[in-house]
C-alpha positions as CSV (number, residue, x, y, z in Angstrom):
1,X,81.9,88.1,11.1
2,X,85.5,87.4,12.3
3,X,86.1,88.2,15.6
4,X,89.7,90.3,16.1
5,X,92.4,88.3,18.1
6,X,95.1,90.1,19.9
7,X,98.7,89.4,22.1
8,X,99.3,89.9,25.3
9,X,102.7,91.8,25.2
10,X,103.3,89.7,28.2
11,X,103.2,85.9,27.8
12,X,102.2,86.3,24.2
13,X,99.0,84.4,24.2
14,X,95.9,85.1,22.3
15,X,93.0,86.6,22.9
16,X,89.9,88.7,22.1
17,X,89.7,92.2,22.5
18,X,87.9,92.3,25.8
19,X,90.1,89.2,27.6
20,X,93.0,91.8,26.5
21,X,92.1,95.2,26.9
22,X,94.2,96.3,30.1
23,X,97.6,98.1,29.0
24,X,100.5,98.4,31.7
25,X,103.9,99.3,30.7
26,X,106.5,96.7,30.4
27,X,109.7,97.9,30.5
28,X,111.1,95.2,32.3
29,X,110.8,93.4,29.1
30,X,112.3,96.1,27.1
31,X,109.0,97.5,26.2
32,X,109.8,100.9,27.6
33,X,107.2,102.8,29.8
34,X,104.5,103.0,27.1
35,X,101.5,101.0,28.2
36,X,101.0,97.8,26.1
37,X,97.9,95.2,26.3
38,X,98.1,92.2,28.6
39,X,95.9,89.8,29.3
40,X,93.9,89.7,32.5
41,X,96.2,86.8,34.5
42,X,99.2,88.8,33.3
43,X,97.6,92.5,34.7
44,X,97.1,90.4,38.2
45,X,101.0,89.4,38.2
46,X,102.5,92.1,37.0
47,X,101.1,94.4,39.0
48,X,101.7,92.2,42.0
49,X,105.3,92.0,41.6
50,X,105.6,95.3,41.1
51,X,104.8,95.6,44.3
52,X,106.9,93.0,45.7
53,X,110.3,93.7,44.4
54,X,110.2,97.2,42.0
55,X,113.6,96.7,41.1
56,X,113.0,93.5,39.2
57,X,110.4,95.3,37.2
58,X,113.2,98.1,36.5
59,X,113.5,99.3,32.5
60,X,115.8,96.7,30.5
61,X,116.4,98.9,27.7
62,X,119.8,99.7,27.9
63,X,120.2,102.9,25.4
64,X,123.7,104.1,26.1
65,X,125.7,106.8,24.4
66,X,124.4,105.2,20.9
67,X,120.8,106.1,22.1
68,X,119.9,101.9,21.7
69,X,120.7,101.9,18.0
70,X,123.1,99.0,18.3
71,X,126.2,101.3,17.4
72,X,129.0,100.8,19.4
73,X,130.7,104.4,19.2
């Protein structure tokens, strides 16, 4: 039996399902404010600097009047 591999949304690493079953949203990286699976290193350091400095870890997406379809009108 194979055993299921998945990304951490964060660094992008791989790994099973229990090394990377925490979610925590990333919108920092665009991700939005849906949670999304990290591993455990990145769960530690995300969630320490979000306590250090919040506005670093402030949503990238920028949407504007085209609702982030890339339209400039």
């Amino acid at each position: 039996m194979q055993v299921r591999r998945h990304h951490c949304r964060n660094c992008g690493s791989i790994f099973c399902n229990r090394c990377s079953s925490r979610k925590l949203p990333l919108p920092h990286l665009g991700l939005g404010s849906k949670p999304v699976r990290v591993c455990k290193k990145c769960l530690v350091q995300v969630l320490a600097l979000q306590q250090l400095c919040p506005e670093l870890m402030a949503d990238k997406t920028d949407k504007g009047k085209d609702g982030g379809r890339g339209r400039g009108t």
